[in-house]
N, C-alpha and C positions, 0 to 999 in steps of 0.2 A: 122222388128218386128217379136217378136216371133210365129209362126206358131199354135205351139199346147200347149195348155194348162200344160199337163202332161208332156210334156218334160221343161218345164219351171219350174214345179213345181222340179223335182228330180233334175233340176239344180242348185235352189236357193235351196235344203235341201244339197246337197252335197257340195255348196260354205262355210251354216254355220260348217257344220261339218271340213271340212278341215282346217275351219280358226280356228276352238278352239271349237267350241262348240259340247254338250254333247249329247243332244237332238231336237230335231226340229219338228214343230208342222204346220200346218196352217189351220188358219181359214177362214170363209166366212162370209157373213150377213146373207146367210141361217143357217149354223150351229152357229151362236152365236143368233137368234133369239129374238132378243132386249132384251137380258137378262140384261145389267145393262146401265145405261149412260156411263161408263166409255167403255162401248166396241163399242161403236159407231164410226165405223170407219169414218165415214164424218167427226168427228170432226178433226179429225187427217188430213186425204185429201176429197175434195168434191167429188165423186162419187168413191170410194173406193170401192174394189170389196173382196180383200181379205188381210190379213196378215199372215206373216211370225215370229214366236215366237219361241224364241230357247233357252236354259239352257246352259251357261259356269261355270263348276264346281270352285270350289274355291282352284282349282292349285292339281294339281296330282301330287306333293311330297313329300312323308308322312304327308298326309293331315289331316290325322288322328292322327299321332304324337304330329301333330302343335294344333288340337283341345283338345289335353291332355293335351299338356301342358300351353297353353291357361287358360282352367278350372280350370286345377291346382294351377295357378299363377306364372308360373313358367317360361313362355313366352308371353309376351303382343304382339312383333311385329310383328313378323313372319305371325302369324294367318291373322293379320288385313292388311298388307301387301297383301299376297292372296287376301282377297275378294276386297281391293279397287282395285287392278290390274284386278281382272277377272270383275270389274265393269266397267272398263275402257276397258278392253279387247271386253265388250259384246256390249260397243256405238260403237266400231271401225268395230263391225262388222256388224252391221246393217248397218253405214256408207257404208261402201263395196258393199253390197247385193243393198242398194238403188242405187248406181252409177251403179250399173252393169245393175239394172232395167231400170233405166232413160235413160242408154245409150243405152238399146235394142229399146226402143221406149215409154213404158208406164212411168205414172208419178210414182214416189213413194219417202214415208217416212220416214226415219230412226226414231226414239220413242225410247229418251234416256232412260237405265237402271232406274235412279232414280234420285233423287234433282234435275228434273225440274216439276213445277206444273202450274195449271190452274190459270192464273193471277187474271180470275173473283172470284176463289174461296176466302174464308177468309184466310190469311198465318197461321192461327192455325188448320186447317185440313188439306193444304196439299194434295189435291187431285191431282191425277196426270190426264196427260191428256188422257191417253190410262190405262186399268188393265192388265198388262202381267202376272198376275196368274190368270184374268178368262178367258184369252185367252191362258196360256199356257195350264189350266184341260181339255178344248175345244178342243185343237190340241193333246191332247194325249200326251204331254210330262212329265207331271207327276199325282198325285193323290192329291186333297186336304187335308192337314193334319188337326189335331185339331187345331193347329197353327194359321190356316188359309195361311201357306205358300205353298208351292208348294212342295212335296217331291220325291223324283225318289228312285226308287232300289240302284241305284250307288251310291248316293252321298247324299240321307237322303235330307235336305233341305238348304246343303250347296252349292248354285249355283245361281248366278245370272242369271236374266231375262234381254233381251230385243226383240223388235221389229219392221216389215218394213210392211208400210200399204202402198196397191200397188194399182194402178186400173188393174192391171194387173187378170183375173178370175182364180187362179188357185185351182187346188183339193183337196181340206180340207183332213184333217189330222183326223182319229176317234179317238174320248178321249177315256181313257182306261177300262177295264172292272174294278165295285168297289170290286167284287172279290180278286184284286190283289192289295190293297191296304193296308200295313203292317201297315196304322194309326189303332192299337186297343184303341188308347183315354185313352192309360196310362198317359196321362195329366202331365207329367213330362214338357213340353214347357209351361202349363200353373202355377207349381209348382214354377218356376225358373226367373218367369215376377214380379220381384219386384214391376213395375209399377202399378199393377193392372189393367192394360190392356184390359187382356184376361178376359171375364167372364165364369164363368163353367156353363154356358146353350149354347144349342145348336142352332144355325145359319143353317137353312135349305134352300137349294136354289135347285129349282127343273128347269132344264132346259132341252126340250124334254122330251127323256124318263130316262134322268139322273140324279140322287139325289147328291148334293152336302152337306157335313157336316162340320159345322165348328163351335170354339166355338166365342159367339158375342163379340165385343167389344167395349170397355171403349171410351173415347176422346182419337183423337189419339195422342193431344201433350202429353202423358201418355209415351206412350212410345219413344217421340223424347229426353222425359224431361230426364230418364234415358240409352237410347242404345247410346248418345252422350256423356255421362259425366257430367252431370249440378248436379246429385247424383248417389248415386251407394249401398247404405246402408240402411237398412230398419230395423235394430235390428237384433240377430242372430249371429252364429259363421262365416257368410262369409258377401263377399263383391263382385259388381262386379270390373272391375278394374281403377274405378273410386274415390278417395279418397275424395269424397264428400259426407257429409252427410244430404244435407239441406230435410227438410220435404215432405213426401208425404202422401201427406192429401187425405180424401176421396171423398173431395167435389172437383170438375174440378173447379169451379171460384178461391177457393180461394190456389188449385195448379197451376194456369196458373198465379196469383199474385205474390208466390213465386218463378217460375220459369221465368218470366220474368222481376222481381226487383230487385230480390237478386240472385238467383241460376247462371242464365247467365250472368251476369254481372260479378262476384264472378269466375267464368270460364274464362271468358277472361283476369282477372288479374293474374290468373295463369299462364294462357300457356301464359300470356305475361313474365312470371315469370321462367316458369321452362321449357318452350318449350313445342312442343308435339311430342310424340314418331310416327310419320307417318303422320296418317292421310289422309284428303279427303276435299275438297271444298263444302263450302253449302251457299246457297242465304242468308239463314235467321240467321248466326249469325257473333258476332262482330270479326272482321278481315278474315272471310269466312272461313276459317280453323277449321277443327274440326278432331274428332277422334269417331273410335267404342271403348264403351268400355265394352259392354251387348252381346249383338247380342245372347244369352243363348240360345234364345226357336228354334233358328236355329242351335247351336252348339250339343246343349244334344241331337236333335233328330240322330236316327239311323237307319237303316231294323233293325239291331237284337236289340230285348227288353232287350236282357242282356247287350249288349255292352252301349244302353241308361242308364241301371241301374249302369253301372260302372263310366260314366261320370257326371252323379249326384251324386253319390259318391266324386268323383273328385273333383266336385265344391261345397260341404259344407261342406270338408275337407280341404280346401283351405286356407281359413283364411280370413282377411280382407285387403284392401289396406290402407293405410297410405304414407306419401309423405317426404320425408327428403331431402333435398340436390336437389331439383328436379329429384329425385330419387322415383319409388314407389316399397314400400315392402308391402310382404304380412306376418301380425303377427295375434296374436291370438286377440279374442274380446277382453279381460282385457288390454292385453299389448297398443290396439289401442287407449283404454278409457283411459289408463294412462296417451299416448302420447298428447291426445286432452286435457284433464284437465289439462297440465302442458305451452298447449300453450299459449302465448301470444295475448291477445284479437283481436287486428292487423289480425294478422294470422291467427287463428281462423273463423274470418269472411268470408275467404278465402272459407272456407269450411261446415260450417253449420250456421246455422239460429238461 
């Protein structure tokens, strides 16, 4: 068994780093101080002492390239590609870190990336069992944005989370000064949330002597309904890259009605139809296969305000998606409404409501 704390700790921060990751963080129960249910590390292992939270960027080549032209509509896979790999890259790595724990002598957890949740909870929120963004602001691996995602200098809020809860004691990691925090709440992530999701008030979470800001939000099958594809359209000259345009309504009952009657059902006849360009596995829907086709308020962010103001540019210049041949292009609004008025009823239903 490991001897000293601190050398255990710069072991398990230089394991994540070497395997892929970007940043690396750790917390304790002293410094997460029952800030939320979700940080509760007992839930995860029964006398847990501390965790290990680390950021894998969303692939280092021309990463930025791929989010232009993503925006643009000019490349769908490429982008989506990246993050499901670095989602898979960041379970593999906590994997590692736990075995390597386990076999020093202490227990521990690997706490997958994402799509796995709390069985007791209801399958329309989705709650996970651990928050790897209020244990990564915690550990000092990045800043909370207005997003409410996790943003770093490097890589904006393109980088996936995950996590290892250890009983292992090791030396917390300090979250960062909010000084150095490039979220000015140019609200562009919340601009680009078709869903309506995000709402423009402020989400204040004060832990220790640390203020946290973020904006509140909506139900969250809001944003499952559209970052998956069940719609992608809201009126407007753009689209995300999803060629659905069934309703999104203001009221949550009667958008969980159309996204669990028509919307998702109406998806699965697709991709049983025209395939899907990549993709990702999820519990909750029909054939487990699915795709990003949003992910925006993670894409538009940046550090520089100008480089965020050129990729919102990007993407409402972009056009709309539309689906031919199991093929998607991106055309203009008029051109899409032609295409939709001349389809076939059949077909049609495929796609809106």
């Amino acid at each position: 068994m490991q001897n000293h704390d601190i050398e255990l700790t710069e072991i398990v921060k230089d394991m994540a780093k070497t395997l892929g990751a970007c940043n690396v963080g750790i917390t304790t129960n002293e410094t997460l101080k029952d800030w939320h249910f979700t940080t509760n590390l007992d839930y995860i292992l029964e006398g847990a002492k501390s965790a290990i939270t680390f950021a894998v960027p969303f692939g280092e080549d021309d990463l930025n390239g791929n989010i232009d032209k993503y925006l643009s509509k000019i490349n769908h896979k490429d982008l989506e590609k990246q993050k499901v790999r670095a989602t898979t890259l960041a379970n593999g790595i906590a994997l590692e870190i736990s075995g390597l724990i386990n076999q020093i002598g202490y227990d521990a957890e690997p706490v997958h990336s994402n799509f796995v949740y709390r069985k007791e909870s209801p399958p329309e929120y989705r709650v996970p069992p651990l928050s790897h963004k209020f244990l990564a602001v915690r550990g000092g691996i990045g800043h909370m944005g207005y997003s409410g995602l996790i943003i770093t200098k490097e890589y904006g809020s393109s980088i996936a989370l995950a996590s290892v809860v250890t009983t292992a004691k090791l030396k917390a990691t300090k979250s960062l000064a909010e000084i150095d925090n490039y979220c000015d709440k140019c609200k562009l992530c919340l601009t680009v949330c078709l869903a309506d999701y995000m709402i423009d008030e402020e989400d204040v979470e004060e832990v220790d002597t640390d203020t946290y800001i973020a904006s509140k939000k909506a139900h969250p099958m809001r944003c499952g309904y559209v970052c998956t594809g069940s719609t992608g359209y809201k009126g407007g000259k753009w689209s995300t890259w999803s060629a659905a345009r069934f309703k999104i309504p203001e009221d949550d009952s009667e958008l969980i009605e159309i996204y669990q009657k028509k919307a998702i059902p109406a998806q699965f006849e697709r991709n049983l139809k025209n395939g899907i360009e990549g993709g990702f596995f999820h519990p909750f829907y029909p054939g487990y296969k699915i795709e990003y086709t949003c992910s925006l308020c993670q894409f538009v962010c940046h550090p520089q305000k100008e480089v965020r103001k050129e990729r919102y540019k990007k993407l409402v210049n972009s056009g709309v998606i539309i689906e031919e041949n199991g093929k998607r292009l991106a055309v203009t609004t008029n051109e899409a409404d032609e295409i939709f008025e001349k389809m076939p009823i059949e077909k049609k239903k495929l796609y809106t409501d």
